[in-house]
Structure formats: structure tokens, C-alpha cells
C-alpha positions in Angstrom: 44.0 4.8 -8.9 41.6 4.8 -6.2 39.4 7.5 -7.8 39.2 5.7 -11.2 37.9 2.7 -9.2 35.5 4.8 -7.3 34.5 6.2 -10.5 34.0 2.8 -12.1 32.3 1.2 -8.9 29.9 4.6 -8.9 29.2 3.8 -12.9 28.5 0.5 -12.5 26.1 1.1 -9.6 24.2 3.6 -11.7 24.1 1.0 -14.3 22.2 -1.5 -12.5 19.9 1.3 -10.7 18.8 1.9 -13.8 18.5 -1.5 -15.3 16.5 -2.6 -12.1 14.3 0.9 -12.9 13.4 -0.5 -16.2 12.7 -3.4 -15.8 10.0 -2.6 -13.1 9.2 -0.1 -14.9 8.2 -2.0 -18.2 5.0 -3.4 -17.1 3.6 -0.3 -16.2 4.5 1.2 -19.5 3.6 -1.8 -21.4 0.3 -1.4 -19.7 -0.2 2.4 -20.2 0.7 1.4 -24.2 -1.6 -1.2 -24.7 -4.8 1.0 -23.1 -4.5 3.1 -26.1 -4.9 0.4 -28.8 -7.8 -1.2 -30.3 -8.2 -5.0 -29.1 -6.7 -6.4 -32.4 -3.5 -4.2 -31.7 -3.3 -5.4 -28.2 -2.5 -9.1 -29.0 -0.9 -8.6 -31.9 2.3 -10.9 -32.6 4.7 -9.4 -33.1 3.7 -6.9 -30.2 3.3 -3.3 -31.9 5.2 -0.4 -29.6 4.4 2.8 -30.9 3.5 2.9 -34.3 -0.3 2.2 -33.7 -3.2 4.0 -33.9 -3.9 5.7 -30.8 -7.7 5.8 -29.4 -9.3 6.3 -26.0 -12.3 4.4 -27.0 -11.1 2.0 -24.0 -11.2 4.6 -21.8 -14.7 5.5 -22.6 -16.0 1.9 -22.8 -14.7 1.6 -19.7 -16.5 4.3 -17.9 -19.8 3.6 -19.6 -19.7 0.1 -18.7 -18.8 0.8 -15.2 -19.2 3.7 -12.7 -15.2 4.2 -11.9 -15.2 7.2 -9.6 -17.7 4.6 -7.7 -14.9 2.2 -7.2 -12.5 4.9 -6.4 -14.4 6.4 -3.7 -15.2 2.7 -2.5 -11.0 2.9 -2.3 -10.0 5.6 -1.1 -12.7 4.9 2.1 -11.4 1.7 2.6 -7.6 2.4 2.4 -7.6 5.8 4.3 -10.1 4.1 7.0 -8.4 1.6 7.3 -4.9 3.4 8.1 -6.4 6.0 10.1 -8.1 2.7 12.7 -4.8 0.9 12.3 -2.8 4.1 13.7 -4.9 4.7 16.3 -4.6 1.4 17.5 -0.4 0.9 16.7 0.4 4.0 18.0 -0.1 2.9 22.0 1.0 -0.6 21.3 4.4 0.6 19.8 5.0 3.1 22.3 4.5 0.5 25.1 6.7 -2.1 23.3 8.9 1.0 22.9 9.6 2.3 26.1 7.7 -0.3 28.4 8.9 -3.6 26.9 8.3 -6.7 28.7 10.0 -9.8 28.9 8.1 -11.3 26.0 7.9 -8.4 23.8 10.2 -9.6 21.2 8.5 -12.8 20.9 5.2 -10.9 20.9 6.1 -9.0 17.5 8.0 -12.0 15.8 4.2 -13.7 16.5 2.3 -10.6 14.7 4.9 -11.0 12.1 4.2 -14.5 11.7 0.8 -14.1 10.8 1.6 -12.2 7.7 2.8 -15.4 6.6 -0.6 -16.8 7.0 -1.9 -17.8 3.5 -5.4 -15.7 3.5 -7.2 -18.8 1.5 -6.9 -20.5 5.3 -9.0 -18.2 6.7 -11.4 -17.0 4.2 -14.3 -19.4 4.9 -14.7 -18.5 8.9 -14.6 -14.7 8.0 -16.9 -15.1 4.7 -19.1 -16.8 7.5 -18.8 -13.9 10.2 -19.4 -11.2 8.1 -22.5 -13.6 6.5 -23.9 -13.9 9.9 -23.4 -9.8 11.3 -24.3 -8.4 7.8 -21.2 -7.3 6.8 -20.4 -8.4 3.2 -20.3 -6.3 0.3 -19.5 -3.1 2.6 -16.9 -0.7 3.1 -16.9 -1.4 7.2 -16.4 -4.8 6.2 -13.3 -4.1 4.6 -11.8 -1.7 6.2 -12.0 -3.9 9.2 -10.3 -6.7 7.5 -7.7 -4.5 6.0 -6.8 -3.1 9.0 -6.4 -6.3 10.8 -4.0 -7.7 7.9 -2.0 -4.8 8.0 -1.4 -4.3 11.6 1.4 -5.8 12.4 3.2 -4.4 9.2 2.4 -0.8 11.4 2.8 -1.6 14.4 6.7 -3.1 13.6 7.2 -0.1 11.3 6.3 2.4 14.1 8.3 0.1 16.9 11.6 0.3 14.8 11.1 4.3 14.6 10.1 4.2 18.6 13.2 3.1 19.8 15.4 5.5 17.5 13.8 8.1 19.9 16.1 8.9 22.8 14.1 8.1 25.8 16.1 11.2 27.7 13.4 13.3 25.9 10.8 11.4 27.2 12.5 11.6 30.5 12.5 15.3 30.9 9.1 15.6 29.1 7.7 14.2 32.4 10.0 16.2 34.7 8.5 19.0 32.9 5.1 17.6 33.9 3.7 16.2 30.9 1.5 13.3 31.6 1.3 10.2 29.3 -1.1 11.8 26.3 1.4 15.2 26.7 4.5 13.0 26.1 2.7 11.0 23.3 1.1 13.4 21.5 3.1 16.6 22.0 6.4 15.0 22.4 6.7 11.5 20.7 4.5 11.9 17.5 6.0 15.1 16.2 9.4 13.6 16.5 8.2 10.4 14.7 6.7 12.5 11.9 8.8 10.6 9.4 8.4 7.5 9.9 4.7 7.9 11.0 4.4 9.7 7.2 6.2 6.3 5.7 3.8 4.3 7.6 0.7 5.8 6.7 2.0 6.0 2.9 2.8 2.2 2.9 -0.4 1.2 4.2 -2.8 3.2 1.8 -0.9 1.7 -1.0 -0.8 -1.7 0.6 -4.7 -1.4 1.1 -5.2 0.3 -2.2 -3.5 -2.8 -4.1 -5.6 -5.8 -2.0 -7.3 -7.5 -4.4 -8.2 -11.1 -2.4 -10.0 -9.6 0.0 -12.1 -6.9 -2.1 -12.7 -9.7 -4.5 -14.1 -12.3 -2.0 -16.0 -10.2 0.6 -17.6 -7.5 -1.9 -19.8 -7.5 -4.8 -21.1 -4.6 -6.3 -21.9 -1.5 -3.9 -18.5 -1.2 -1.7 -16.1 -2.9 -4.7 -12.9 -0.9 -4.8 -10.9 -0.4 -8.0 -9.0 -4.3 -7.4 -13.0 -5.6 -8.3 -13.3 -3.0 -11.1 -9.8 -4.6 -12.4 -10.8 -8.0 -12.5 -14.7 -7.0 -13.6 -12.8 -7.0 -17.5 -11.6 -10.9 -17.1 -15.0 -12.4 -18.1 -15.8 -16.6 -19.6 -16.0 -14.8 -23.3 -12.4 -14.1 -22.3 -9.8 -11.3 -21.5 -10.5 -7.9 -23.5 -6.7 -7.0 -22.7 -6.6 -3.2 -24.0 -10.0 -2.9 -22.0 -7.9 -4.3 -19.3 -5.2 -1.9 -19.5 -7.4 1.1 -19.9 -9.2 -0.2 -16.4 -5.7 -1.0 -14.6 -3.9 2.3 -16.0 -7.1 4.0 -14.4 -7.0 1.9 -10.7 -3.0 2.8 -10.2 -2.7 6.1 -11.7 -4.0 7.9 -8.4 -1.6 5.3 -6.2 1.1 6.4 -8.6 0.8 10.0 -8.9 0.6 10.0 -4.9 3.7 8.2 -4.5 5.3 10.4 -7.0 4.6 13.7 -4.7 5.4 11.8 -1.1 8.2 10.0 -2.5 10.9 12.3 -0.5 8.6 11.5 2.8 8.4 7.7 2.3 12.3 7.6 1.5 13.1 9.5 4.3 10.7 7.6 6.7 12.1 4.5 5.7 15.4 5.7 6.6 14.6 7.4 9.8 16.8 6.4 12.1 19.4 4.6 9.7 22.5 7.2 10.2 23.5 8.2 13.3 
């Protein structure tokens, strides 16, 4: 009786797995569809599925109206940049809210949470300004300074909560071995964390791969990452939607063929830690 419940539970589960799978799948599908139909097909009513007639004259249009491997490069710059500067400053401040923490260092990280919840409209005006005055609109340095300040607290918690699964007994006899602080960090701590350092690093490329209120507001044309190149086919004549798609199935096609390879990492970063 108890395995026939199992059983049911375990089919049920799968069930809504999948259903959940679908249904975020469907947009991307639905997107990937309509790329490959002419305009009049795209807002057709009712919606046609598959029996159209395929073309990848959006996909050329596309390209000849805009340089696309310009906006790619624009971001993979900014989202690798801005990961690598955001590690290199998380790394030292989890470790010492790791294995140094102070009295206040809970309510330290529950205040760089907090400013996630920020809304970034409240802030846009005195950073448009700043980068006005020091000449830093429209460029990738621009961005990848912003993005790495919006997403630092998202690593520095990430790499915290992996920190203190660490026993600190193999810190302990790092030193009595000698090691000195870069020793234990770099020899000792890092290539136990590579896990959840490989989750972190996975989950902020695709978190500054997809900013789009940010890239839209401080850039215009020479650092513009694919977000711009996205929202470049929304225009006053109005939205060209399999134009659209073909642009959008082009901006998250690299994001999602990464993911796809490193999706055994990022799950088993963001469990690091979880069973004991």
C-alpha cells in the first residue's frame, strides 16, 4: 500500500514538473515560431502553429538593419566584466563575513539585500547625471560599473551561504601548515567553493545579460547590448512582432545554449551545501 502511494505521489510530482516545464517553456517556443513567419502570419487570429510558411527573411532583415554581433560583443563585455569586478570584490567580503563576522554582520547583509528592493526609476536621474558629468554614457565601462553594483549583493550573499558550509577546521590547519591569508583563500577556500563560485558566476552573466533598464537608459548606440537591440524593433509606426521574435530568438539563444551546457554546475552550486 505504501508503494502504490509512493508511486502515485512520484506520478503526480512528475506531472506538475512537467506542466510547470511547459508552461515556461511556451513563450520561448512561441517566440522561436513566430520568428519564422512573415508579419501577416505573426498576428494572425486565430494564431497559426505550424502550418505556415517558413522564411528567415526576419532573420536577415534583422542583421541588415542592425550590426547584431555588435550588440553581442557590447554583451558579453558587459556581463563577463561585470562578474569578473563583482568576484573580485565579493570574494574578500564573504570570506570576512564568513569566518570573521562581526556583531552587525547579519544586519549588514539583510541591508545589501534591501537595496535589491530599491526600484531603479529612484535612482536613475542622479546616475544619468554622474555618468553625464564623468563622460560615461553610452559605454561599456559605464555599464559594467552599474551592473556590477546592482548585482553585488546578489554575489556576495550567494558566496556567504557557500562560505559557511566550509568547515572552518580546514582553515584551521591550513594556517598551522603555514599558509598565510591569500594561501588559505586562494589555495584552500576557492577550490573547495568551486561549486557554488561556478553557480554564482553563471547566475550573474545571465542576470547581466537579461538587464534591459539600465542598457536602455545609459546607452545609445556604440556600447548597446542585445536588451537595446531587442527593444530597437518597438518603433511609433508600431511593433513588427516576427521581426521581434527573430531579434529576441537571436539576444537569448547564446544565454540559452550556455545554460543548457552548465546546467549540471548551476544545479549543483545551488545545492552546495544542502545535504549533509
Amino acid at each position: 500500500m505504501a508503494r502504490k502511494v509512493s508511486t502515485r505521489r512520484k506520478a503526480v510530482n512528475t506531472g506538475i514538473a512537467w506542466t510547470v516545464g511547459l508552461l515556461i517553456f511556451f513563450p520561448i517556443l512561441w517566440t522561436v515560431l513566430t520568428s519564422f513567419k512573415t508579419e501577416a502570419q505573426a498576428i494572425a487570429d486565430p494564431p497559426i502553429w505550424f502550418n505556415f510558411h517558413w522564411t528567415l527573411e526576419n532573420y536577415v532583415t534583422v542583421q541588415e538593419r542592425s550590426n547584431y554581433f555588435r550588440h553581442f560583443w557590447n554583451s558579453v563585455v558587459i556581463s563577463v566584466g561585470s562578474t569578473l569586478i563583482g568576484l573580485a570584490i565579493a570574494v574578500p567580503a564573504a570570506w570576512a563575513m564568513a569566518f570573521v563576522p562581526g556583531k552587525r554582520t547579519k544586519d549588514l547583509l539583510m541591508w545589501m539585500l534591501s537595496t535589491k528592493m530599491l526600484p531603479p526609476v529612484g535612482v536613475l536621474v542622479p546616475i544619468y547625471l554622474l555618468f553625464q558629468r564623468f563622460g560615461l554614457l553610452d559605454t561599456q565601462v559605464g555599464l559594467i560599473i552599474v551592473l556590477t553594483l546592482i548585482n553585488l549583493p546578489i554575489i556576495v550573499w550567494m558566496l556567504y551561504t557557500y562560505f559557511r558550509e566550509i568547515p572552518v577546521d580546514i582553515l584551521e590547519a591550513a594556517r598551522m601548515d603555514g599558509a598565510g591569508l591569500k594561501d588559505e583563500v586562494i589555495s584552500v577556500l576557492l577550490p573547495m567553493a568551486v561549486p557554488g563560485m561556478a553557480s554564482t558566476v553563471l547566475l550573474n552573466i545571465i542576470l547581466a545579460w537579461n538587464e534591459a533598464f539600465w542598457t536602455l537608459n545609459l546607452t545609445a548606440a556604440k556600447a548597446a547590448p542585445l536588451t537595446a537591440f531587442i527593444a530597437s524593433y518597438s518603433s511609433p509606426e508600431g511593433l513588427f512582432y516576427a521581426k521581434l521574435s527573430a531579434a529576441s530568438t537571436m539576444a537569448i539563444a547564446p544565454i540559452l545554449i550556455m545554460g543548457w551546457f552548465s546546467q549540471k554546475q548551476l544545479v549543483r552550486g545551488l545545492t552546495f551545501g544542502a545535504v549533509k
